[in-house]
C-alpha positions as CSV (number, residue, x, y, z in Angstrom):
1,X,-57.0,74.9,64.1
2,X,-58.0,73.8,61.0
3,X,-55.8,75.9,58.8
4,X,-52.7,74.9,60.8
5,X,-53.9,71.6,60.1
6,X,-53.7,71.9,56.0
7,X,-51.0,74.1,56.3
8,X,-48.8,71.0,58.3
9,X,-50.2,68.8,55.8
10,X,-49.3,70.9,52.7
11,X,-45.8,71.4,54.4
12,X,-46.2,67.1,54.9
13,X,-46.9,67.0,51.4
14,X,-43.6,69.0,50.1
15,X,-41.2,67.1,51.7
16,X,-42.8,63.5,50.5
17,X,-42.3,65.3,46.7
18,X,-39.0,66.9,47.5
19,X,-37.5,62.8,48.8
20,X,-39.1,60.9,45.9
21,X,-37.5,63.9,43.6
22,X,-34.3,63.4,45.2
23,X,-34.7,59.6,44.8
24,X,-35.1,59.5,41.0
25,X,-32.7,61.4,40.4
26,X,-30.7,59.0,42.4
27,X,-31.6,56.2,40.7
28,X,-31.2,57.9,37.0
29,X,-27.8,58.2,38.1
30,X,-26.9,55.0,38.9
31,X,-28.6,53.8,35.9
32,X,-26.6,56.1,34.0
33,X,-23.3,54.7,35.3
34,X,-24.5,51.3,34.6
35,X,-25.0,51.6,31.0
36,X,-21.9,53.4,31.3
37,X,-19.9,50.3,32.2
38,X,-22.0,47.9,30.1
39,X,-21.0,49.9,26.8
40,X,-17.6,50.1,28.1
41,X,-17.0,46.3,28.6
42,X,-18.8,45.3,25.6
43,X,-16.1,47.5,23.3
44,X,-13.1,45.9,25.3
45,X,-15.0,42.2,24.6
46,X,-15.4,43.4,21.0
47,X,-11.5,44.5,21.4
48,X,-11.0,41.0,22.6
49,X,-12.9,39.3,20.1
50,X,-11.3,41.3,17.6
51,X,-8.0,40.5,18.4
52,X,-8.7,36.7,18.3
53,X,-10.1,36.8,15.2
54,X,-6.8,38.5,14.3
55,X,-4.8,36.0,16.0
56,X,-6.6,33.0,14.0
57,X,-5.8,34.8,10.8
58,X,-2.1,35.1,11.7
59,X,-2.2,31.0,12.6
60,X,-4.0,30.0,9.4
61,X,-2.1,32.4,6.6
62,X,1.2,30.9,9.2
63,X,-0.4,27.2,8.6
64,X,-1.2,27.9,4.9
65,X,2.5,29.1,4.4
66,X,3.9,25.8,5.7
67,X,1.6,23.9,3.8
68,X,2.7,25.8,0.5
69,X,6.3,25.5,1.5
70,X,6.1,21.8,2.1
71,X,4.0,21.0,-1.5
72,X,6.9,23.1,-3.1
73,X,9.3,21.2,-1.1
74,X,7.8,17.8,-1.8
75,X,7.4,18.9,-5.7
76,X,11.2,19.6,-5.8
77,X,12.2,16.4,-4.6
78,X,10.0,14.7,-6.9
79,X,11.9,16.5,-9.8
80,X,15.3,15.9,-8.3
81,X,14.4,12.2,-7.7
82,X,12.7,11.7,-11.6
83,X,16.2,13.9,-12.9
84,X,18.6,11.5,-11.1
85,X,16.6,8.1,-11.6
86,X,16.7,9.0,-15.6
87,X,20.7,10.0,-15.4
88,X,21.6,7.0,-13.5
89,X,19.9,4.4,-16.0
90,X,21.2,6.6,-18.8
91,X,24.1,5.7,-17.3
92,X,23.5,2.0,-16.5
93,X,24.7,2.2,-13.1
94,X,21.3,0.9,-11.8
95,X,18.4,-1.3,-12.7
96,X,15.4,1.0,-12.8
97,X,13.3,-1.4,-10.8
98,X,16.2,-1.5,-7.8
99,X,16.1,2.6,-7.7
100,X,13.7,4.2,-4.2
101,X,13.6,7.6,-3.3
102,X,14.6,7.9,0.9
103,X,12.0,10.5,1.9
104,X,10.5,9.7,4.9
105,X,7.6,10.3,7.2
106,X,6.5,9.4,10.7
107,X,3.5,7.6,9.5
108,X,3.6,4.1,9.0
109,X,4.5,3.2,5.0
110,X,4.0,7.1,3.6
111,X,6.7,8.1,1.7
112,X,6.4,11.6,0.4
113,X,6.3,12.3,-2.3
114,X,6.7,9.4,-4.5
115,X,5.1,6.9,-2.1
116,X,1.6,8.6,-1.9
117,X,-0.9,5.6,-3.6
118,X,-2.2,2.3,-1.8
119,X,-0.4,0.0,-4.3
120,X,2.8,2.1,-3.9
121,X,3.2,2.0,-0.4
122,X,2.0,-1.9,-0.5
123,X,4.7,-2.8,-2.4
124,X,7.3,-1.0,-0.4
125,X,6.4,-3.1,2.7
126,X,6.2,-6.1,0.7
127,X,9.4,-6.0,-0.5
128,X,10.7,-5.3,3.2
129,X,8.3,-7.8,4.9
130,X,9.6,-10.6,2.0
131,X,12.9,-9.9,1.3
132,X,16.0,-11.4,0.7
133,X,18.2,-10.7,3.3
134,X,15.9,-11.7,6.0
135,X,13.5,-14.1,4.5
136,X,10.2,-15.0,6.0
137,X,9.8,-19.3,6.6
138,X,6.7,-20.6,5.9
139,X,5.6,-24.3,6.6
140,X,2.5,-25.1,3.6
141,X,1.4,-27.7,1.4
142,X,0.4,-27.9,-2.2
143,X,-2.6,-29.5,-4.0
144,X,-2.8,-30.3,-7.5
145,X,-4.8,-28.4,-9.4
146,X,-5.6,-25.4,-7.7
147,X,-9.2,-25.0,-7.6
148,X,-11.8,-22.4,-7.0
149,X,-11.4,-21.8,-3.4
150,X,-13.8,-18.9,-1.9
151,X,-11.0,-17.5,0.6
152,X,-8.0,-17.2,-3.1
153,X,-7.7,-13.8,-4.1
154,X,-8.5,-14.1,-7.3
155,X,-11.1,-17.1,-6.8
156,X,-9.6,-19.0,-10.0
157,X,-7.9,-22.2,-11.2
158,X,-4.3,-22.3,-11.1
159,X,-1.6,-25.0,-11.5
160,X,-1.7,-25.4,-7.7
161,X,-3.2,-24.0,-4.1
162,X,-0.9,-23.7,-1.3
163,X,-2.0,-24.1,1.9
164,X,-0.2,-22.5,5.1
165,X,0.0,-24.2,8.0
166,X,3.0,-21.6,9.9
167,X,4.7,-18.4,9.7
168,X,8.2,-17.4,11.4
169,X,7.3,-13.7,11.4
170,X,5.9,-12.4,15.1
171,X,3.2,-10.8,12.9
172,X,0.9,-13.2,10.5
173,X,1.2,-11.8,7.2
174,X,-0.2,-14.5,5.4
175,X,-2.7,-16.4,7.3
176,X,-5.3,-13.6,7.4
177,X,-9.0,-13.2,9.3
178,X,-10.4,-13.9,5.2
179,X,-7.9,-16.7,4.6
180,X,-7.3,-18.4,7.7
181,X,-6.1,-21.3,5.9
182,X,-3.6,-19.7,4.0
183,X,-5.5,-21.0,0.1
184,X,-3.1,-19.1,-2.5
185,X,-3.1,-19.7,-6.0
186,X,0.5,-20.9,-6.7
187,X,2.2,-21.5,-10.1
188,X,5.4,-23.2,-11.2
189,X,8.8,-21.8,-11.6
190,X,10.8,-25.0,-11.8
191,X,10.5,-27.8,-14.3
192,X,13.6,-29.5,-13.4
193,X,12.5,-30.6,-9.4
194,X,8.7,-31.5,-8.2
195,X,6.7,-30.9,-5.5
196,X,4.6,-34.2,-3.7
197,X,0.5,-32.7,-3.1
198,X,-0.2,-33.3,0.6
199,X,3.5,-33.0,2.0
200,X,4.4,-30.7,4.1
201,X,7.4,-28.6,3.1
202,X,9.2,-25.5,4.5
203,X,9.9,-22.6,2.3
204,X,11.6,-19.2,2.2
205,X,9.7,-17.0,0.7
206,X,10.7,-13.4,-1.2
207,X,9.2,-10.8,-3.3
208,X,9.2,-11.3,-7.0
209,X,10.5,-7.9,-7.1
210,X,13.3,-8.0,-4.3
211,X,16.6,-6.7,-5.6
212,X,18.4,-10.0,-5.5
213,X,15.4,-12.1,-6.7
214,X,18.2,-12.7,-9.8
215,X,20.5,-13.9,-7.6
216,X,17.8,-15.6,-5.5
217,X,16.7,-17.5,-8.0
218,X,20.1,-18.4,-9.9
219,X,21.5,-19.9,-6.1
220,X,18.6,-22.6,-5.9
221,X,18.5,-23.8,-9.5
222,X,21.5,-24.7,-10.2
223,X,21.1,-28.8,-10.5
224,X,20.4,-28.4,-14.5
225,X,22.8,-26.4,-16.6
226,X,21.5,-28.1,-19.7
227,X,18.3,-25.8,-19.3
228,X,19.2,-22.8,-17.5
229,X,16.5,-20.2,-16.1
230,X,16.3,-16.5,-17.0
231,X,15.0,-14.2,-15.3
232,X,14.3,-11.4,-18.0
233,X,10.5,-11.5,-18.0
234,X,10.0,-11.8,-14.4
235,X,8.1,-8.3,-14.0
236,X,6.0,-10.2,-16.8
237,X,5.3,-13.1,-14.6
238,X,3.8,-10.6,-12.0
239,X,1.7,-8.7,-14.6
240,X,0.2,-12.0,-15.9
241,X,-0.7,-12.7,-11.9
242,X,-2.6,-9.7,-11.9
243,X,-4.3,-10.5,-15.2
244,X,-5.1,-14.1,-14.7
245,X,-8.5,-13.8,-13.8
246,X,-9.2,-11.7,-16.7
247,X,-7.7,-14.1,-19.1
248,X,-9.8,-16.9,-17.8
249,X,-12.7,-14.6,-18.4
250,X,-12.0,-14.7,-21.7
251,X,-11.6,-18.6,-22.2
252,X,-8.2,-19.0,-21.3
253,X,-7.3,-21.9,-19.5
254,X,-4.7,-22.4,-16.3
255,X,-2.7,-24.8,-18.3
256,X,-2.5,-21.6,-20.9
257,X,-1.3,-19.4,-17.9
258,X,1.3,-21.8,-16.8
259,X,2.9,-22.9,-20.2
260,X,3.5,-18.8,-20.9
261,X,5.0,-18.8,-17.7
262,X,7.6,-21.5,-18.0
263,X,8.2,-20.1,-21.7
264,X,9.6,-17.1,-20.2
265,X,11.3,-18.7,-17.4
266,X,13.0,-21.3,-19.8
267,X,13.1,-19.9,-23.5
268,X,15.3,-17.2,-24.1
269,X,13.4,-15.3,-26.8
270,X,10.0,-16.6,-26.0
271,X,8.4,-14.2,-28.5
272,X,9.3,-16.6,-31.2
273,X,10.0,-19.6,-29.6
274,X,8.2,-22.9,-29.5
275,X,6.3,-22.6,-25.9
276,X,8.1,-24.9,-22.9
277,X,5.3,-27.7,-21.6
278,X,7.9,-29.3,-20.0
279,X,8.3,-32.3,-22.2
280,X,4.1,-32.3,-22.6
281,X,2.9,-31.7,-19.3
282,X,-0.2,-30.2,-20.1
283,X,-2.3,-29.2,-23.0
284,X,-2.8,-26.1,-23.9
285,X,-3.6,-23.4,-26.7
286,X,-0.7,-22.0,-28.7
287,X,-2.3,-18.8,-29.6
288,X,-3.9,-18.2,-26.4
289,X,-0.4,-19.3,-24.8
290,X,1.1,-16.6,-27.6
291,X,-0.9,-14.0,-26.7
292,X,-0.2,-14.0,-22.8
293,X,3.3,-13.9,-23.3
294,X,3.4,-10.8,-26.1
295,X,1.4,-9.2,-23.0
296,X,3.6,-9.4,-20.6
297,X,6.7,-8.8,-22.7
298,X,4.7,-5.5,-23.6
299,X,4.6,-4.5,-19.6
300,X,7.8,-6.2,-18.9
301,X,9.2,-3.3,-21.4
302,X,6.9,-0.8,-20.3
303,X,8.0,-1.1,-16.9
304,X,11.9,-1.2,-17.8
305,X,11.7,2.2,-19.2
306,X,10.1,3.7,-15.8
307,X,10.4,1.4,-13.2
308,X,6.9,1.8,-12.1
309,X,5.9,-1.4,-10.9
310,X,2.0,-0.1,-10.2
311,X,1.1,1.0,-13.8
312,X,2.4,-2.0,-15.5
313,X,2.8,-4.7,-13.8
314,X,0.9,-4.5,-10.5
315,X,-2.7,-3.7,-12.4
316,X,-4.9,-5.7,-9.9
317,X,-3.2,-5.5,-6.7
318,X,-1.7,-8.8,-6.6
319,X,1.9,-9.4,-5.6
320,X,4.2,-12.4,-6.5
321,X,5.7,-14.5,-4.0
322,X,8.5,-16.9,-4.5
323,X,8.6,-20.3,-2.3
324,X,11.9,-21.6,-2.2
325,X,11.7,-25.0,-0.4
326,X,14.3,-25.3,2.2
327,X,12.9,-29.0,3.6
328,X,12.7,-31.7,2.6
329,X,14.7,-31.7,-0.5
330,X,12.0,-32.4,-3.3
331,X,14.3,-33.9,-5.7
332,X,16.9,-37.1,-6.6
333,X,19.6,-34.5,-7.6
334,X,19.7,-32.1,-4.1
335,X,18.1,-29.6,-5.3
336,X,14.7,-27.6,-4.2
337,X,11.1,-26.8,-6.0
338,X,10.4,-23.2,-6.9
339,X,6.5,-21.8,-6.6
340,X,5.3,-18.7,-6.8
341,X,1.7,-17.7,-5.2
342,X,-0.1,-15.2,-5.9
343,X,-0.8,-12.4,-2.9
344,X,-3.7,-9.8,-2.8
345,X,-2.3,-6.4,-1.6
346,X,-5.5,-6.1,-0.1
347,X,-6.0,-8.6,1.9
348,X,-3.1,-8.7,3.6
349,X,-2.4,-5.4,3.6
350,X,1.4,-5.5,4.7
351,X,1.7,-2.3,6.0
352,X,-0.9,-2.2,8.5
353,X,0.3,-5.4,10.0
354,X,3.8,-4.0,10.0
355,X,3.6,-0.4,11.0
356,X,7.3,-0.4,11.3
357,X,8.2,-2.5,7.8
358,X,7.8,1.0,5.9
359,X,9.1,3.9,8.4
């Protein structure tokens, strides 16, 4: 009995070896196939990942193509635009300052390519916002002087301050968050017809750089032939503007500013010319007054041989704008004052408040 006992249990003892055998060898195998599969989806993700990385090369070089085709695009309309501006002033068949390139874009007041700086696209809404075919109404006053005034643009003395009480555009261009009150420095373009300080008075106002401003200008002064206006030196005008603050720095005096002013409004070779003080209005100091007006012949010049209003004339973002009073007529003989205020581009940034005026 007890050797068929160990004999049974040496018998027991196969088997149990024999299963667990048979059992590992089960198990290696699955394992096997597992890593199997594992090796065989981590190539196709590499295969996957591999192709998206190809994919996103095709899309940028595709992307950087366009963008090279567009700069070369954009750099041969800037040649044909600069080749046909010079041939037709060559040929006197524009004014270089009435000449703009029509390249568009979808983004409100970018012009590419020759509309691409702050001041460049400023002035191209300006001149839409405040032109002469549809000109903006404002209802202001004026006081006399024009003193420092912490919401003017450049805070300094001028011959007068408006202040503006409406505007007809649906969008207030003028009366800004900074200058509520609508406080401009303001200077005199008309020594025939007055203005009253206090009175309320409504008044078209237009760019000094609007394509009719000539003809603008020319239709309300007409009531005094003995001492007509030109309107040579106007860029001038504009380039003192943006200067005025910088030659009060330097000692000048309003009174200086405004005598240069109506010099080349009223003096037809100013250069040389006794200044006009309209018949001793104000004092002032010849060779300061001398001075001013050699400057802004200089960038007057400079501008008529490139029309680029922003490098001669517009130096510190400020923008002229002519008043012509409409109501009540200012003067015995019927006809209407002429101001001109002076208009940081920055603050009222025209072309964000008029997404439209530039597209």
């Amino acid at each position: 009995m007890t050797v068929r006992k160990q004999s049974n249990n040496t018998i027991l003892k196969t088997v149990i070896i024999v299963i667990v055998i048979i059992l590992v060898f089960i198990w290696l195998d699955k394992r096997f196939h597992l890593t199997k599969d594992e090796s065989r989806r981590g190539r196709q993700s590499r295969s996957i990942r591999n192709g998206d990385e190809s994919d996103d090369e095709e899309y940028n070089q595709s992307r950087h193509t366009t963008r090279s085709n567009r700069n070369q695009t954009n750099q041969l309309q800037i040649a044909e635009y600069k080749q046909e501006k010079l041939e037709l002033v060559a040929q006197n068949k524009i004014l270089s300052n009435n000449f703009r390139p029509e390249v568009k874009t979808s983004v409100c007041a970018r012009r590419a390519p020759c509309y691409n700086t702050f001041c460049s696209k400023e002035l191209e809404c300006f001149e839409r916002i405040f032109s002469s075919v549809f000109p903006q109404e404002i209802s202001y006053s004026v006081s006399y002087p024009g003193g420092i005034n912490s919401q003017k643009v450049p805070n300094i003395t001028s011959y007068l301050n408006t202040l503006i009480t409406t505007e007809s555009s649906r969008t207030p261009n003028l009366l800004t968050r900074m200058n509520p009150t609508g406080v401009y420095s303001c200077w005199c373009f008309d020594t025939n017809d007055f203005v009253t300080p206090g009175q309320q008075y409504i008044a078209q106002v237009v760019s000094i750089l609007d394509p009719n401003i000539n003809q603008a200008i020319n239709s309300m002064y007409h009531c005094n032939p003995s001492k007509p206006i030109y309107t040579t030196y106007l860029g001038g005008i504009l380039y003192i503007f943006n200067e005025a603050q910088n030659f009060q720095a330097l000692g000048y005096t309003y009174q200086d500013i405004q005598v240069a002013i109506w010099t080349l409004l009223f003096v037809s070779t100013p250069l040389t010319s006794t200044p006009d003080n309209d018949n001793g209005a104000l004092s002032y100091n010849a060779g300061n007054v001398a001075i001013i007006i050699a400057d802004a012949v200089a960038a007057q010049l400079a501008y008529n041989a490139d029309g680029d209003a922003c490098a001669h004339l517009i130096t510190t973002k400020i923008m002229g704008l002519l008043c012509f009073n409409i109501s009540p007529i200012t003067s015995n003989t019927g006809c209407n004052q002429i101001l001109c205020m002076q208009v940081p581009m920055y603050e009222v940034d025209i072309c964000y408040r008029n997404c439209d005026a530039c597209n």
